[in-house]
DOMARLO-935573 format. One record per residue (C-alpha): residue in three letters; chain; x, z, y. Coordinates in Angstrom, 1 decimal. Example, Ala and Ser with C-alpha at 12.3 -4.5 7.8 and 13.67 -1.06 7.14 Angstrom:
! DOMARLO-935573
+------+------+--------+--------+--------+
: code : unit :      X :      Z :      Y :
+------+------+--------+--------+--------+
:  ALA :    A :   12.3 :    7.8 :   -4.5 :
:  SER :    A :   13.7 :    7.1 :   -1.1 :
+------+------+--------+--------+--------+
This chain:
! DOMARLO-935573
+------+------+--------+--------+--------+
: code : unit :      X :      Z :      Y :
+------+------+--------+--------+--------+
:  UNK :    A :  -35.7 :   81.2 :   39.9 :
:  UNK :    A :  -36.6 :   78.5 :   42.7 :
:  UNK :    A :  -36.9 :   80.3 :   46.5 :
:  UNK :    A :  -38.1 :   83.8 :   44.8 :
:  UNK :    A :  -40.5 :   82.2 :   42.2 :
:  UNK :    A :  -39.6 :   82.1 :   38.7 :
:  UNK :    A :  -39.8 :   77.9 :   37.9 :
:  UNK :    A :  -42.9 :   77.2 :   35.8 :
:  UNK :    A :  -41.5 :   73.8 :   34.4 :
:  UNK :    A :  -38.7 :   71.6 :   33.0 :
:  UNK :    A :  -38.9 :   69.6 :   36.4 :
:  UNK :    A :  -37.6 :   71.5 :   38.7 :
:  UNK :    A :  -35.2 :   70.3 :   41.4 :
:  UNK :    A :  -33.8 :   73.5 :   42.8 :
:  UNK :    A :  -29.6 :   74.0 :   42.5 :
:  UNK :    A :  -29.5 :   77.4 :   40.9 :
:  UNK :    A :  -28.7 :   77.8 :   37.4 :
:  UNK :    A :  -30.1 :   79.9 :   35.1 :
:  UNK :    A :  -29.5 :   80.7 :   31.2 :
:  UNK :    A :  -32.1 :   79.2 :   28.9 :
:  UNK :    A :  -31.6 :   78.5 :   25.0 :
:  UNK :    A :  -31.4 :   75.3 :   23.1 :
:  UNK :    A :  -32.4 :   75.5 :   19.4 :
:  UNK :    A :  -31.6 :   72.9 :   16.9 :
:  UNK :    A :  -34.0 :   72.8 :   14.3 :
:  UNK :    A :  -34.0 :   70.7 :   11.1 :
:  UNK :    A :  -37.5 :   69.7 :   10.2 :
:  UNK :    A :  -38.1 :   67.3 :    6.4 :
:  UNK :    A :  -41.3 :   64.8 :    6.6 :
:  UNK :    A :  -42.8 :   63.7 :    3.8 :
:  UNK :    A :  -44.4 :   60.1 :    4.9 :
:  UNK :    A :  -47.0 :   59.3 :    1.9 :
:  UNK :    A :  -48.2 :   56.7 :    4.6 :
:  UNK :    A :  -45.9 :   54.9 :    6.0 :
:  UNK :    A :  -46.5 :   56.0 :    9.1 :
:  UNK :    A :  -42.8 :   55.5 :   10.0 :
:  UNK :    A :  -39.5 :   56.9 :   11.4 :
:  UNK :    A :  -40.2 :   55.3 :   15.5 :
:  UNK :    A :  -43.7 :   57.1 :   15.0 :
:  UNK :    A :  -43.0 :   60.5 :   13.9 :
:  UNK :    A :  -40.2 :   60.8 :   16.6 :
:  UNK :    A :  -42.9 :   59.7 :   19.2 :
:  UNK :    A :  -45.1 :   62.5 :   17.4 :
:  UNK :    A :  -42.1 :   65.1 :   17.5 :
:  UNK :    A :  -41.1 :   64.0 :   21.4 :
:  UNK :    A :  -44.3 :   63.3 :   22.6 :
:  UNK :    A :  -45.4 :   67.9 :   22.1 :
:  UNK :    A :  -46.9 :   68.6 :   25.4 :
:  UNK :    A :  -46.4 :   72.3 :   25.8 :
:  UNK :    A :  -48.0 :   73.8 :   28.7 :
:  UNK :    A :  -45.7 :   73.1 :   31.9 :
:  UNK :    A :  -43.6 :   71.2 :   29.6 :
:  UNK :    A :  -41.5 :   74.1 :   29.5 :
:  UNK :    A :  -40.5 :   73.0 :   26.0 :
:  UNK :    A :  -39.0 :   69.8 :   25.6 :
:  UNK :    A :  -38.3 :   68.4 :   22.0 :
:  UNK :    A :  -35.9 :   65.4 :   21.7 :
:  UNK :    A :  -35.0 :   63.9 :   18.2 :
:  UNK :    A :  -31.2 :   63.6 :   17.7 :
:  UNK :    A :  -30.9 :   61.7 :   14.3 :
:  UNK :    A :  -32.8 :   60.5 :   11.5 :
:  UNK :    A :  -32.0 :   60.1 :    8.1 :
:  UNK :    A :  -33.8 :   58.5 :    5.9 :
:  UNK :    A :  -34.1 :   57.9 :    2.1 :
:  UNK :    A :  -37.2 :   56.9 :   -0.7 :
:  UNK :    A :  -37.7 :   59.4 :   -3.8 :
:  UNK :    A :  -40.1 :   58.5 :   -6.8 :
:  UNK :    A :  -43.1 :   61.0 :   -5.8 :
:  UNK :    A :  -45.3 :   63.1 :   -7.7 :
:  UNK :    A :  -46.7 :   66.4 :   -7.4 :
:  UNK :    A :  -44.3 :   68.2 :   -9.3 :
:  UNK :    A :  -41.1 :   66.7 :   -7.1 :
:  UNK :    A :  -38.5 :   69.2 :   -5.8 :
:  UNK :    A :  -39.2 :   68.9 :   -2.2 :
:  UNK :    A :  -42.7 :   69.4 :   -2.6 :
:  UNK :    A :  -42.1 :   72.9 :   -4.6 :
:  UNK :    A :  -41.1 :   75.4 :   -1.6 :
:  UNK :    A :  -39.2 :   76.9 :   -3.7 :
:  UNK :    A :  -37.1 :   74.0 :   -4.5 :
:  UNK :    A :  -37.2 :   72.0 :   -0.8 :
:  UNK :    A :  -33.9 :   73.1 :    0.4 :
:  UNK :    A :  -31.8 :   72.5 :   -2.5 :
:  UNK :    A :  -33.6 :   69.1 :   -3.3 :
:  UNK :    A :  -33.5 :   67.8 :    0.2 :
:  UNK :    A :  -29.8 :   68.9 :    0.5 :
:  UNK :    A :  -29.2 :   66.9 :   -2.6 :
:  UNK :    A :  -31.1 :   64.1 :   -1.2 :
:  UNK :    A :  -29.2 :   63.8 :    1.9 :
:  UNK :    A :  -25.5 :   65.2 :    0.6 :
:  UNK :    A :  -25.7 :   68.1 :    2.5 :
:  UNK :    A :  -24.1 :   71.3 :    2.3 :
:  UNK :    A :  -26.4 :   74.4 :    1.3 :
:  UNK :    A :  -26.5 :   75.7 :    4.3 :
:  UNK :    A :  -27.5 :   72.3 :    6.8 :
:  UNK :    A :  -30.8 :   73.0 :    6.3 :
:  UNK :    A :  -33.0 :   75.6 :    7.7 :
:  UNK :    A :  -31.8 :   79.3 :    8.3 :
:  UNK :    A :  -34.6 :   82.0 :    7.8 :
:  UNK :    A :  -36.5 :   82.8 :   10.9 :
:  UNK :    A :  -35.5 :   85.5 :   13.0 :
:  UNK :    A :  -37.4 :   88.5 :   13.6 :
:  UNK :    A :  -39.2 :   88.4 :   16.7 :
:  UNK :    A :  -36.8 :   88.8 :   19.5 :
:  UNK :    A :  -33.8 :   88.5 :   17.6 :
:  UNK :    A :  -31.7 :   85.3 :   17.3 :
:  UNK :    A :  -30.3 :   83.7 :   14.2 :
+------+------+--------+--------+--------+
């Protein structure tokens, strides 16, 4: 709260402090085109959610070419997660956690 009023955006300059959550979210692109790694950050950053009250930042990227067809692993949902933790020597559980129910947290 800023002076009364609830603040509307991530720029606010007042002192007090307020609780807000961070999520950290794992996401897989698939880039048929090339489009590459310095784009699709831009892409992820560059979300303009009204007030900006959402603020994306990419943390790390990993990257790593597969021999494609329609029939590969991650691009069978029910084989994504274990093929992209295979891909990137991850444990079963880096990637992705179901989503919550609506109002509930992980």
């Amino acid at each position: 709260m800023c002076n009364g009023n609830k603040c509307e955006c991530v720029k606010c300059t007042c002192d007090e402090t307020v609780k807000t959550k961070v999520h950290k979210i794992e996401i897989l692109v698939v880039d048929h085109n090339d489009v590459g790694i310095e784009e699709i950050k831009l892409i992820v950053e560059g979300i303009h959610y009204p007030n900006r009250c959402i603020r994306p930042t990419v943390l790390d990227v990993k990257t790593e070419e597969v021999d494609w067809n329609d029939n590969h692993p991650l691009n069978v949902l029910s084989t994504t997660k274990q093929a992209a933790n295979k891909l990137f020597n991850m444990d079963k559980d880096s990637i992705y956690a179901p989503f919550p129910k609506k109002g509930g947290d992980l």
